[in-house]
matplotlib code that plots the C-alpha trace (Angstrom):
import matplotlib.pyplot as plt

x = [-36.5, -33.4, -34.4, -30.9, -29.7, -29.9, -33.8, -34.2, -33.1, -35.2, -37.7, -37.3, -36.7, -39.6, -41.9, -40.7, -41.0, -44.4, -45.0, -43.4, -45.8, -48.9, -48.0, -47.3, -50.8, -52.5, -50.7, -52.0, -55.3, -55.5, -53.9, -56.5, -59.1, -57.7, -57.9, -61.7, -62.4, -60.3, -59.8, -62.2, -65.3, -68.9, -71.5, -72.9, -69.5, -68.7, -72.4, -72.3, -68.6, -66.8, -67.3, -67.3, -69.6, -69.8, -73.3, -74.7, -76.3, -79.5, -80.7, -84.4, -84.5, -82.5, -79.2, -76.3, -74.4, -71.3, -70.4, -69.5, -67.1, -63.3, -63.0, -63.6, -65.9, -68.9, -70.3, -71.1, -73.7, -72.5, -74.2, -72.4, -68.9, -67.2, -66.8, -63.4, -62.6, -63.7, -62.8, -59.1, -59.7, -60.5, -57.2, -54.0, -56.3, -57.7, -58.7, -60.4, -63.0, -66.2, -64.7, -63.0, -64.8, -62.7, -59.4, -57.6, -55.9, -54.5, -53.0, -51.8, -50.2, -48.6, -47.1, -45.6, -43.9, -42.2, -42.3, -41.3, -39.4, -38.5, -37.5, -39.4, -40.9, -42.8, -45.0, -47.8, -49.8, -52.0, -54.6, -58.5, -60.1, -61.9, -59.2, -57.9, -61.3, -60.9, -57.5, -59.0, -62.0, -59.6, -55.9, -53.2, -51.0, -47.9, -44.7, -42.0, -39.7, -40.3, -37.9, -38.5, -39.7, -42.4, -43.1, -43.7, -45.8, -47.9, -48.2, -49.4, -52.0, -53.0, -53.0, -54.8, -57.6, -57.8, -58.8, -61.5, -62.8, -62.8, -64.9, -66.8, -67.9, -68.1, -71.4, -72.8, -72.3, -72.3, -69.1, -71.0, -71.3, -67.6, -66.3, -68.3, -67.9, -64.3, -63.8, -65.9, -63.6, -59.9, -57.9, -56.3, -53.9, -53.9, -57.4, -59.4, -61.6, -62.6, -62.5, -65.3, -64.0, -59.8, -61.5, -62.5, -59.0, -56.9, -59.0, -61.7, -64.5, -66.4, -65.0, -67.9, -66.5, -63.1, -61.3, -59.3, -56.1, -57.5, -59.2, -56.1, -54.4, -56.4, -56.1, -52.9, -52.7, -54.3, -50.6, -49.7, -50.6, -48.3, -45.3, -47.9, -48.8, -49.5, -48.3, -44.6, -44.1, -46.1, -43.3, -43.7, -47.8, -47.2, -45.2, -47.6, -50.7, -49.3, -48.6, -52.2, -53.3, -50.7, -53.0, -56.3, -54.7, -53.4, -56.5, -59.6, -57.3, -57.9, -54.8, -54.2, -51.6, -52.9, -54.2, -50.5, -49.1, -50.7, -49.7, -52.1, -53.1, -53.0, -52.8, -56.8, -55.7, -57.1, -57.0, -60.8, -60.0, -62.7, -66.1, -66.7, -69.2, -69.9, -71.7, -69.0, -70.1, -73.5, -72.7, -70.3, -72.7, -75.3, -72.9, -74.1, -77.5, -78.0, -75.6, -78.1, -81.2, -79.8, -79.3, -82.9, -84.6, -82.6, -81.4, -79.8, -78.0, -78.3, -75.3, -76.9, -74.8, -75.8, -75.2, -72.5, -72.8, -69.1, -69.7, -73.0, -74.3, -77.0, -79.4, -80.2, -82.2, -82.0, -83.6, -81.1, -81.5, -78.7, -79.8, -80.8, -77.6, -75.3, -77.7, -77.1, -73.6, -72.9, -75.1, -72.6, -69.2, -70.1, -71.5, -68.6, -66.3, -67.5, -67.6, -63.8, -63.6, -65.3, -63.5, -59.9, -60.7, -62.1, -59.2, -56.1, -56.4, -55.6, -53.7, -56.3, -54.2, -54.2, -58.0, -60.6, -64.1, -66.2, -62.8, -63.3, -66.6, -68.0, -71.8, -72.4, -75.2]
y = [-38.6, -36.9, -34.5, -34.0, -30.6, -31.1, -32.0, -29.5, -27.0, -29.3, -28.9, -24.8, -24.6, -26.6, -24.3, -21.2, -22.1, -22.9, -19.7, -17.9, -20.1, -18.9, -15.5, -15.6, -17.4, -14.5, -11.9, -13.1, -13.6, -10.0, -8.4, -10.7, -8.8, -5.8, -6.0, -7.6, -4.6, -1.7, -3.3, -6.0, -4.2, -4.9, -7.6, -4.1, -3.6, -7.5, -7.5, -4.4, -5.4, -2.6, -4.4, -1.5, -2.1, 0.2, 2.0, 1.9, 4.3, 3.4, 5.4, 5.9, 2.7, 0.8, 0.3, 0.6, 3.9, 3.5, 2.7, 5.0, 3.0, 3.3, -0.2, -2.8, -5.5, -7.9, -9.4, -12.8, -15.7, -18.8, -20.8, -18.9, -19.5, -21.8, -25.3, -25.3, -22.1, -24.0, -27.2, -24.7, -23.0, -25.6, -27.6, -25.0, -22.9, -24.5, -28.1, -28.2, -25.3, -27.1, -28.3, -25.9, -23.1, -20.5, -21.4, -24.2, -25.9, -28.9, -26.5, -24.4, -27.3, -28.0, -24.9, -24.6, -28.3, -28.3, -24.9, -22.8, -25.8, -28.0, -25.0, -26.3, -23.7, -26.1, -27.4, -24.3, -21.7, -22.1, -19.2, -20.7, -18.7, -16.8, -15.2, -14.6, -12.6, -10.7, -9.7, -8.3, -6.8, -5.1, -4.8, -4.8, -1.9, -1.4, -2.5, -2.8, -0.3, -0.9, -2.2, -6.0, -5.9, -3.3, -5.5, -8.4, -6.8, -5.6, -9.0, -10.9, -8.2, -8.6, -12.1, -12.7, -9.9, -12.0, -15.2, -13.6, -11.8, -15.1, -16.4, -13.9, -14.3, -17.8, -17.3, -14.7, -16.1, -19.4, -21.2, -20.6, -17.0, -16.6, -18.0, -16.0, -12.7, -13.3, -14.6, -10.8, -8.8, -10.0, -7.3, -9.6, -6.1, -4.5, -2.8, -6.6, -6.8, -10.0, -13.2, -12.0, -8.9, -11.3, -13.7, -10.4, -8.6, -11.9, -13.6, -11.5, -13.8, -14.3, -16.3, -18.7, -19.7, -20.3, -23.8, -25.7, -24.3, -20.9, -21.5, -22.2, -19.4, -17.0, -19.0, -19.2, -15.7, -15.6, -16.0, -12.9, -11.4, -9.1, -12.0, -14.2, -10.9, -12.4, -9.6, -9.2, -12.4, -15.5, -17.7, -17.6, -17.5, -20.9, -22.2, -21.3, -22.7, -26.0, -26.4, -25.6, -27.9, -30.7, -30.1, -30.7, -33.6, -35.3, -34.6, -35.7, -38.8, -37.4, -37.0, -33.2, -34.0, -32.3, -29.2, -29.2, -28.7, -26.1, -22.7, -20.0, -17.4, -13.7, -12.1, -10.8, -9.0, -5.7, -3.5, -1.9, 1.2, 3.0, 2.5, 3.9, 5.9, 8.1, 11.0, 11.5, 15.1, 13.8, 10.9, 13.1, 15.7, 13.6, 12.7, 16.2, 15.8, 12.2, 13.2, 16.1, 13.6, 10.9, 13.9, 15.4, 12.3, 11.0, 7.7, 5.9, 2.0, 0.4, 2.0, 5.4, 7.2, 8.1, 5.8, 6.4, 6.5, 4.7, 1.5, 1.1, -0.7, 1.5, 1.2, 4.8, 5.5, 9.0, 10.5, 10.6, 8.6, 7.2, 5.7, 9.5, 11.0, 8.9, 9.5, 13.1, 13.1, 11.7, 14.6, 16.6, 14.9, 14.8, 18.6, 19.8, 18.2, 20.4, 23.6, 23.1, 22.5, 26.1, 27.3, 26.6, 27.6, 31.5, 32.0, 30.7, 34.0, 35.7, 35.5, 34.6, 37.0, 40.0, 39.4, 42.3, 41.5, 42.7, 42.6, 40.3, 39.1, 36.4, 34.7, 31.0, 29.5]
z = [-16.7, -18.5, -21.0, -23.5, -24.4, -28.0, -27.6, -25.8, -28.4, -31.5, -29.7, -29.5, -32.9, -34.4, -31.9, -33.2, -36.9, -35.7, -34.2, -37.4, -39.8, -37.7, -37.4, -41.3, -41.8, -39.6, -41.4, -44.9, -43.3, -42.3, -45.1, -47.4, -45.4, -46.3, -50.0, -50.0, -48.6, -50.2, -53.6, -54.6, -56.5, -55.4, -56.5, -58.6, -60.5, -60.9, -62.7, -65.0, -66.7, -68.6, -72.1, -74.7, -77.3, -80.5, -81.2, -84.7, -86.8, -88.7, -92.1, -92.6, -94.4, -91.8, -93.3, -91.4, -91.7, -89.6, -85.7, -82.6, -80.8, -78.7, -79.4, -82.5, -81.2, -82.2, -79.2, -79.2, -76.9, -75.9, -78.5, -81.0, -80.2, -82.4, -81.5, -82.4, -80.0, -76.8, -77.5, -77.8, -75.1, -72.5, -73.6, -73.4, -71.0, -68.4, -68.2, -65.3, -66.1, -65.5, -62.1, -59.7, -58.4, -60.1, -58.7, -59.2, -56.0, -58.3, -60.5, -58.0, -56.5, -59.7, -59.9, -56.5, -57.1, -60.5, -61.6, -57.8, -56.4, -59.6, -61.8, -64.4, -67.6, -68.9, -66.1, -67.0, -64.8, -62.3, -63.5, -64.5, -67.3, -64.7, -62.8, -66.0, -66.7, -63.4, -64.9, -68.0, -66.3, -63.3, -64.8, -62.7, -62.1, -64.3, -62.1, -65.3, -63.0, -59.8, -57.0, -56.9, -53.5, -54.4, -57.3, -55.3, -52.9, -56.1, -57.5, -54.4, -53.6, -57.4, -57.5, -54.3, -55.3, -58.8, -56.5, -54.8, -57.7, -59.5, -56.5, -56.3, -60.5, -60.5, -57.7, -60.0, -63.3, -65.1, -66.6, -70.1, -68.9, -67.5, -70.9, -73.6, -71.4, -71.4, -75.2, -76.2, -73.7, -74.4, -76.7, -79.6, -80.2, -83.4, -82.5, -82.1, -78.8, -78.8, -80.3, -83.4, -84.3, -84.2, -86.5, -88.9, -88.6, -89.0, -91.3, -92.6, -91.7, -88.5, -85.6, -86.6, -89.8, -88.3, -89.3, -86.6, -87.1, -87.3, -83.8, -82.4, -84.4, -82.1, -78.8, -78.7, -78.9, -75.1, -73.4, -74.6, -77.7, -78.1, -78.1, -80.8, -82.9, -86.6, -88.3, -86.6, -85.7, -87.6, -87.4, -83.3, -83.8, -85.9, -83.1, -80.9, -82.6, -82.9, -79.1, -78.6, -81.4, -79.4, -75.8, -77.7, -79.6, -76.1, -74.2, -77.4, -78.1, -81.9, -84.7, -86.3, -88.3, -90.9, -88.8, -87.6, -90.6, -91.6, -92.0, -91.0, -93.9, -92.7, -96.5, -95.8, -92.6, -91.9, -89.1, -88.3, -86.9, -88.1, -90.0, -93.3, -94.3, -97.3, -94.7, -92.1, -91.2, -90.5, -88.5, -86.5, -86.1, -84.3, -81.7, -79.2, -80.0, -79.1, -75.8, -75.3, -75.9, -73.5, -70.9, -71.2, -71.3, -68.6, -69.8, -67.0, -66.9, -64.0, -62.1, -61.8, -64.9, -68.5, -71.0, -73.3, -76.8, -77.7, -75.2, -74.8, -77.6, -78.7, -81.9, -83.2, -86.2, -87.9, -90.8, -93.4, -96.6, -97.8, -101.0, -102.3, -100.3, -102.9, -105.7, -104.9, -104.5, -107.7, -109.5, -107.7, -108.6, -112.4, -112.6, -110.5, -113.1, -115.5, -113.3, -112.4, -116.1, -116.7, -114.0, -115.3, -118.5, -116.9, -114.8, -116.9, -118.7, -115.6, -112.6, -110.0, -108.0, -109.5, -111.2, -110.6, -110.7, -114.0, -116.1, -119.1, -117.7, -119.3, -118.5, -118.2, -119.8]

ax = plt.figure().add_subplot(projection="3d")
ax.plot(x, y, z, "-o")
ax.set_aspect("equal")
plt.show()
């Protein structure tokens, strides 16, 4: 039998595409070796998070006197996230969270089809909740000015380290888990961590108390927050909320009509930097001697180091009252009043400058 020429060379070029696909497969197998084992952090790391949480500060009665914290947050369970939040959440965010394994092949797939191939915006991401977690517990590096091709080689290795990670979460934690641990690490910009301490700086109330629109206010604000900021842009954060509110309406089979109309309030916003208290010295005083207590007593988390007073949640109790301390700082405020009153009186008769002790003397009673 007579084998043609040009079937010949078909039959060359499909076996070298072949061979290129392979060798392309085996290259990403290897190089996904690589990154499990340079980048991607142990089953330790992956179970001791980097969640700041503030310490407070305890009078000897028990009432509060102020936080030591980097970063504004009120960590929350499970059972106490709004209703509103997830039902949110799971729409715009990811659908299928109580399905995939912490990546989504379907939505990968949809990705690769109309927004790669079919050019289309609007088709969505392919990221799950959890690899969005990995993101947020292991940022990626900042690539703004790099050469394309540098920043494509950054991306991939960050992406495909997100994937594992995600895998890697979803065996040690429960969807519950991997949902409340990343709704309490998220920054919501403007000094909120998380979606309590959002619901305080937004709205000044707690992320309990939120209405519908208000959930998806601060869920929206997931994409990117700095895009859907309330304060510099509401008019985008409106926008936003309503195509959230739109996901929720076409997946519950429920009318919003009224929740899309409406326009979110931020007149109570206010940025918690830092915690008031009418003994700062004190407060601030205490920080080297609890360092110096957690050293000598050798208090250890789990990972071997010290624990840290500014992220580790700690309860401390001191001895300071601070029902007497205001009592006695009022005594002072209204005697000083009258000893700068004194005072002004004494010293306008001279120039403070040129004033010699014992001249013009005159005793206080």
């Amino acid at each position: 039998m007579t084998i043609q020429p040009d079937k010949l060379i078909r039959n060359s070029i499909w076996r070298r595409i072949g061979y290129l696909l392979i060798s392309l497969i085996a290259l990403l197998l290897l190089f996904t070796i690589y990154i499990y084992i340079t980048e991607v952090p142990t089953e330790e790391k992956l179970k001791n998070p980097d969640i700041k949480l503030a310490s407070k500060l305890y009078d000897s009665r028990g009432n509060l006197i102020g936080l030591y914290q980097t970063e504004y947050r009120s960590i929350i369970t499970y059972d106490e996230i709004n209703p509103f939040v997830k039902r949110c959440l799971i729409a715009v965010e990811d659908a299928r969270f109580y399905e995939h394994n912490g990546i989504d092949y379907k939505a990968l797939g949809r990705v690769l089809v109309k927004s790669l191939l079919m050019q289309d915006k609007e088709s969505g991401g392919g990221s799950t909740i959890t690899q969005q977690l990995a993101k947020q517990l292991f940022p990626r590096p900042n690539t703004h000015n790099s050469h394309w091709l540098k920043g494509s080689y950054f991306l991939l290795k960050s992406k495909i380290k997100e994937w594992i990670i995600a895998l890697k979460l979803e065996n040690i934690y429960t969807k519950e888990e991997i949902m409340t641990m990343y709704l309490n690490k998220f920054e919501f910009i403007n000094g909120a961590h998380g979606i309590d301490a959002a619901a305080k700086t937004y709205f000044d109330k707690p992320q309990a108390e939120l209405n519908m629109a208000e959930a998806a206010t601060l869920v929206g604000m997931l994409k990117n927050p700095s895009l859907y900021n309330p304060v510099r842009f509401p008019t985008l954060v409106y926008k936003r909320k309503n195509e959230v509110l739109t996901k929720v309406q076409e997946q519950e089979k429920i009318n919003l009509d009224v929740e899309l109309k409406t326009k979110p309030d931020f007149s109570a916003y206010n940025r918690h930097e830092v915690y008031d208290t009418i003994v700062p010295y004190f407060k601030n005083s205490l920080v080297s001697f609890i360092q110096e207590i957690i050293k000598t007593e050798n208090l250890k988390k789990s990972d071997g180091s010290f624990l840290d007073i500014y992220a580790d949640g700690l309860e401390i109790e001191s001895t300071i009252d601070l029902r007497l301390q205001k009592l006695a700082e009022e005594a002072t405020m209204e005697h000083m009043v009258w000893i700068q009153k004194w005072f002004g009186y004494d010293w306008a008769k001279k120039d403070p400058w040129t004033y010699k002790a014992g001249e013009n003397e005159k005793k206080c009673v």
